[in-house]
N, C-alpha and C positions, 0 to 999 in steps of 0.2 A: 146293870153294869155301871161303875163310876169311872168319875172323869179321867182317863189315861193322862193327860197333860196335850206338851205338843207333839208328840208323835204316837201312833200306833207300834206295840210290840209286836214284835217278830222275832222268829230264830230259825235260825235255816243251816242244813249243812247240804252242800250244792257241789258236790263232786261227780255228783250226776245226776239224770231224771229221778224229779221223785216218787217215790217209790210205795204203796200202804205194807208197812212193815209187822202190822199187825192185825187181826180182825175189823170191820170197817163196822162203824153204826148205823143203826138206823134211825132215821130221823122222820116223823109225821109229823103232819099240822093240818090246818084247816083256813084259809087265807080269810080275810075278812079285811068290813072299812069302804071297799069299792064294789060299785055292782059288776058282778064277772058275765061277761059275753058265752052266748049259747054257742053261736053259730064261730067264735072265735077262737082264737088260742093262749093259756096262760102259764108262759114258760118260769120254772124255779130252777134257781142256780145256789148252790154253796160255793163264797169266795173265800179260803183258806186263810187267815188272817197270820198265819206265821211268815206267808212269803206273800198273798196278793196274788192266787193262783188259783182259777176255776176247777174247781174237783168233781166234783157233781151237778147233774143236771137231769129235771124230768118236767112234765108236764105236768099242771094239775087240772082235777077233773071239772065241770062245772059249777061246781060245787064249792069248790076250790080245794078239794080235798089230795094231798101229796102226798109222797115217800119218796125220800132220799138215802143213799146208801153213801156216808163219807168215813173218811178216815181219822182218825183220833183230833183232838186239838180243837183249838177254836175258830169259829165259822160266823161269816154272813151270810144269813142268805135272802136272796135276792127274789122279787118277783114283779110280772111283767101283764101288762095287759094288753094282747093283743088284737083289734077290730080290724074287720079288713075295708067298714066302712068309717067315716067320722071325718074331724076337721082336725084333731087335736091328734098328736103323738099317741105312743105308746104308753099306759102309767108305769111307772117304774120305779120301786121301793127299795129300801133297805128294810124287810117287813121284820126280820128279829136276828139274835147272836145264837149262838149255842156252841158251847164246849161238849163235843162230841166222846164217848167212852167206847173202848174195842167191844165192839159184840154185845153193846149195848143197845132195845130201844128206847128211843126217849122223843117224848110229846112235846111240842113247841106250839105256841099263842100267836101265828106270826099276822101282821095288818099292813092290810095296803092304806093306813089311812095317813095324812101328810101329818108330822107331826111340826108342831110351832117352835121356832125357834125360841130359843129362855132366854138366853142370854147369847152378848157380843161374841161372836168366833175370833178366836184365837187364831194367831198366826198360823197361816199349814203347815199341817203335819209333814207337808210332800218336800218340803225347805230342810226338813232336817235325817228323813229318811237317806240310813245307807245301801242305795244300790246295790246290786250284784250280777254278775255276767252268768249266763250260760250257754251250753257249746252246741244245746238243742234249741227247736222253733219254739220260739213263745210268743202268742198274737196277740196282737191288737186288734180287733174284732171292731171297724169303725160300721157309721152308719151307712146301708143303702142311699143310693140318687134316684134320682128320676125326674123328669121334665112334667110328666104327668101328673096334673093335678086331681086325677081322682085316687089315684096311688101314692100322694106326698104320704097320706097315714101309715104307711106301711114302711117307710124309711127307719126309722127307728126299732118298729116291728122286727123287719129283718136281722137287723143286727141284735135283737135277742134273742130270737130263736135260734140264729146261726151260734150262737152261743153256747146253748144250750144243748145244740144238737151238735155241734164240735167235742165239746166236754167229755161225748160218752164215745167217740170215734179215737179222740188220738189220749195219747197222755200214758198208755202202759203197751207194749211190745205185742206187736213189732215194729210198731209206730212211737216212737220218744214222739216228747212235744206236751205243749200244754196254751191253754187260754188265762192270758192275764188278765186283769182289773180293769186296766182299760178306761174309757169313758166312766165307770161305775166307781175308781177309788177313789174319787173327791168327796162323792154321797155317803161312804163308808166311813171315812175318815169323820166329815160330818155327823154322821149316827151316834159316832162313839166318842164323841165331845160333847153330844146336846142330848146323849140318853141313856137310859139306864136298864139294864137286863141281870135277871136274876141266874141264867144262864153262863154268862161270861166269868171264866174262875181266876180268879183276883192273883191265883201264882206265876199265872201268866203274865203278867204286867212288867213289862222291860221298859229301859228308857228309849231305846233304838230300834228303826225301823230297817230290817233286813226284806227290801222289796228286790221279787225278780222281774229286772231290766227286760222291758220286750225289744226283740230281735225279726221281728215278722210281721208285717201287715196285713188285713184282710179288706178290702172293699168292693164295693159291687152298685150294679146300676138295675134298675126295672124299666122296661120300655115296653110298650103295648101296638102292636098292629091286628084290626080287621079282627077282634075277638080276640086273639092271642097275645101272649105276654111271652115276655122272654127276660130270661133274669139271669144276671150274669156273677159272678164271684173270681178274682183277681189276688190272690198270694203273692208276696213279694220278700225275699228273703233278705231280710235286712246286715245279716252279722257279716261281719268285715270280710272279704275278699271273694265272696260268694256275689252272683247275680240271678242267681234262678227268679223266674220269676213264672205264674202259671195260671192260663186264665179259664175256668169253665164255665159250660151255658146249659139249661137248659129252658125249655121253651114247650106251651101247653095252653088251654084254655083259661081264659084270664081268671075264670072263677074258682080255680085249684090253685091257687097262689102258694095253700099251706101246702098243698102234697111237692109243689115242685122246689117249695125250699130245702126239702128233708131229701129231695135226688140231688139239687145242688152240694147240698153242706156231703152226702156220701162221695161225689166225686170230687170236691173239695179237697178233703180230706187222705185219697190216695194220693192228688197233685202235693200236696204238702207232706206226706210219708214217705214218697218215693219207695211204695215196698214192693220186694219180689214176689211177684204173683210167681204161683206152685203151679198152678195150670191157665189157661189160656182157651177159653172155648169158644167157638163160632161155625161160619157156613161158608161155603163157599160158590160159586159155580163160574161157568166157563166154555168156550166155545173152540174149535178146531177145524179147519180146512186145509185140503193141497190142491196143487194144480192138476193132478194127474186125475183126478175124477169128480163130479158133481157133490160129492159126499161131506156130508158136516155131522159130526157127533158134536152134542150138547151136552151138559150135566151141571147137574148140583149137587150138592152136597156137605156132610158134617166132619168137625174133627176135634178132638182134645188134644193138646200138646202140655206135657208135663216137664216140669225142669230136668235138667239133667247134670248141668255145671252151673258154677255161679261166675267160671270165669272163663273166659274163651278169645281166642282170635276175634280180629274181626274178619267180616264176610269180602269177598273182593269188590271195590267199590264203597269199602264203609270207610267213615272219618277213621282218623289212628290219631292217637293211642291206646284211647279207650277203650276199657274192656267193654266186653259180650257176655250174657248171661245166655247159657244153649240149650236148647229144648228139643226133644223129639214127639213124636205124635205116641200118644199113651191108644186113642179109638179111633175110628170113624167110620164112613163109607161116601159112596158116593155113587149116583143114578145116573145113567149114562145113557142116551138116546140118538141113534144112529137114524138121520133122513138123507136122501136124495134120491137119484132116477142113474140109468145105468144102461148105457146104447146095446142090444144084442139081438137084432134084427130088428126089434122096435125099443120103443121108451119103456123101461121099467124101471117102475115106482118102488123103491126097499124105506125099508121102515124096520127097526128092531131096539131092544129096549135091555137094558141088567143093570144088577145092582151089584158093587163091588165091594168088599173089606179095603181100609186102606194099610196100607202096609205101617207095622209100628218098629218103634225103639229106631237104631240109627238106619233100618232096613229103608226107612222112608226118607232118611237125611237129617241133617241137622238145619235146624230155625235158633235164628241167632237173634235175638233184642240188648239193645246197647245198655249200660246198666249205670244208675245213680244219676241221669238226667232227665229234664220234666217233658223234653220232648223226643224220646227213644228212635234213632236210626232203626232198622232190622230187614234182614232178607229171611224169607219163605220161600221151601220148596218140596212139596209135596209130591211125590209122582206115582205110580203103579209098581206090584210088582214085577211087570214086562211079560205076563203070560196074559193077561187080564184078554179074552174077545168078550163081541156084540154079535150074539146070535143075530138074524134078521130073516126077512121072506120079503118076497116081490112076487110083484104083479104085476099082467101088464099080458101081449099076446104073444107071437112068434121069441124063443129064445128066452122068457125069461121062465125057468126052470131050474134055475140050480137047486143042488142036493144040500141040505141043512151049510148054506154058506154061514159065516162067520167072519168079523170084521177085526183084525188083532190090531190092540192098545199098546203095542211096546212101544216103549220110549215118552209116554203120552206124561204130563204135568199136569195133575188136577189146579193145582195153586204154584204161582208163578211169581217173584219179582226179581225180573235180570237186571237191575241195579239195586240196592238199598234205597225203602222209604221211609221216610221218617212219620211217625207218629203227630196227628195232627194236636187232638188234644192231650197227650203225654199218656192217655190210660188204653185205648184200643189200639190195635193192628190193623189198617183197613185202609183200602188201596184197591186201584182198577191198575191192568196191565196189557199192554200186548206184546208178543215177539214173532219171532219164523224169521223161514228165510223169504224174500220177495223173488215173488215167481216159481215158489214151493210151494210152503207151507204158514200156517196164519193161527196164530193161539190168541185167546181173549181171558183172560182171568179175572175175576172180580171177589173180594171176601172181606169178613169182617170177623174178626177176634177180638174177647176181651176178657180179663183177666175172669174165673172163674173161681179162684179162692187165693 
């Protein structure tokens, strides 16, 4: 590739996310130049060189052997070396260009080897490049923290694999969004003043740089207690009058560092699409007492709730004015376990057990979650359909005798929340509850939901 001048070309039409308008190529290579880690990970990225925009994203094998699947036009792309021991960074190349063709494959020579500068650098490129706004998320994908000195190697780390693994999460529907350049367009811009590729097609050469402006941040910290690691990721929505902001965690054996980035960057990723889950799956259970006899039925149990509205009241008790997205229960059941003792000339011991269908569609009520914010209000209420008994038997001496007694569920609430909660980390439903009346009756609910497509 020859020298552009001082800017990188670009062209862009940005009336909205974009879009592969035509078959996407295929791109292989084979990495070389650096010794590649057994036990580590070696993330490749294609940065679209029309806008500054990560398209693609995969892993290559130990070998260093990749495929990329991008969309037409011209490409950097990018690869990373990651160890989860050492003293030193991440290596992190501009390893080759390619001007990619629809539905074409095409072979690339790409090198992790550092190449020497030739000559004086020119003024930046980034001085003359023209900007451009858009009305979707475009991140900034900064590096991991940590205080931790055996994990500083992984700061860097992070932030390319999150990269990487962002890439192939958001960026086409039902998620708009995209990963920009970032830390990486100075090294790009650099590449393509100090080297030359046989790949880069010369019609492309503009004088003006059409870069998209990122509107979004990503950062995140690594902290370690007692064997385990907890790593956290932090969006922040940058574009004018917007404050969202959304933080998740998760947390595992310090020596899965690489599996718990790939759970991070997935729930990452919903906090930053804000998309309507179609169903909602989890478990639930829950406990029930009155004052009128020793008796407590327990249970557990499953449910799916499927959409039904995308727009709705809200529930009493919810913020207003925002809308509600409303769900009813599409399955479930629930196992239901009747214990206590029962005075009839002596103590008898009852004990009885069933399993119930939960009642579906609006038979079971409407579940209402707040809609287009990162931390969702929502009330849940599940209940029976009002014939539901618990068979049972006792035992015990004088009086206890009854003829197949049965224990009736009407009115009973598998899942409960008599005010709206709000969603802790923007993505599940889950929440403990109690109600009744005091000196009646006493419900306990506990459950967890989460989106299930």
């Amino acid at each position: 590739m020859k020298r552009l001048g001082l800017a990188i070309v670009l062209l862009l039409a940005l009336t909205a996310a974009p879009a592969d308008a035509a078959r996407k190529a295929t791109v292989t290579g084979k990495l070389t130049g650096a010794k590649l880690p057994k036990n580590g990970r070696i993330p490749v990225w294609a940065l679209r060189l029309t806008d500054g925009r990560v398209v693609a994203g995969t892993y290559a094998t130990t070998k260093g052997k990749f495929t990329l699947k991008t969309p037409k036009g011209p490409h950097a792309i990018l690869a990373a070396v990651v160890t989860r021991t050492g003293k030193r960074d991440a290596v992190v190349r501009v390893a080759d260009f390619v001007t990619a063709k629809p539905g074409k494959r095409m072979r690339i020579k790409p090198t992790l080897k550092k190449r020497k500068k030739k000559r004086k650098a020119r003024s930046s490129a980034l001085a003359h490049a023209a900007w451009v706004d858009v009305d979707y998320p475009m991140l900034w994908v900064h590096r991991w923290t940590t205080s931790d000195p055996e994990f500083k190697v992984m700061e860097k780390g992070m932030q390319d694999m999150m990269i990487t693994d962002l890439s192939a999460l958001i960026g086409q529907p039902p998620c708009n969004g995209g990963i920009g350049a970032g830390d990486d367009l100075p090294a790009v811009l650099g590449e393509i003043r100090l080297t030359q590729s046989r790949y880069f097609d010369p019609r492309t050469r503009l004088t003006t740089a059409h870069l998209i402006r990122t509107n979004g941040s990503v950062t995140g910290t690594i902290t370690r207690a007692n064997g385990m690691l907890t790593v956290t990721a932090t969006y922040q929505d940058q574009r004018p009058g917007s404050s969202r902001t959304g933080t998740v965690t998760v947390t595992g054996p310090e020596g899965n560092i690489f599996d718990l980035e790939q759970s991070l960057a997935a729930k990452l990723a919903r906090v930053i699409c804000i998309e309507t889950p179609q169903t909602y799956a989890g478990t639930f259970s829950g406990t029930y007492t009155n004052a009128f006899n020793d008796y407590k039925v327990t249970w557990t149990g499953d449910a799916i709730i499927e959409l039904q509205s995308e727009h709705g009241s809200p529930p009493p008790g919810g913020p207003e004015p925002l809308d509600y997205r409303q769900y009813t229960v599409k399955s479930g059941q629930a196992h239901a376990t009747l214990t206590g003792t029962r005075i009839a000339g002596s103590t008898c011991t009852i004990r009885g057990e069933a399993t119930f269908s939960l009642p579906t569609g609006f038979t079971a009520g409407i579940q209402s979650v707040q809609a287009n914010v990162d931390r969702p209000w929502f009330a849940l209420g599940i209940g029976t359909y009002g014939t539901e008994q618990i068979p049972y038997t006792e035992t015990g001496a004088l009086g206890c005798n009854q003829q197949n007694p049965q224990y009736p569920l009407a009115g009973l609430l598998w899942v409960n929340t008599p005010e709206p909660f709000q969603s802790a980390d923007g993505i599940g439903l889950t929440g403990n509850s109690t109600w009744g009346q005091p000196g009646f009756s006493h419900f306990t609910s506990a459950f967890s939901f989460t989106p299930a497509s």
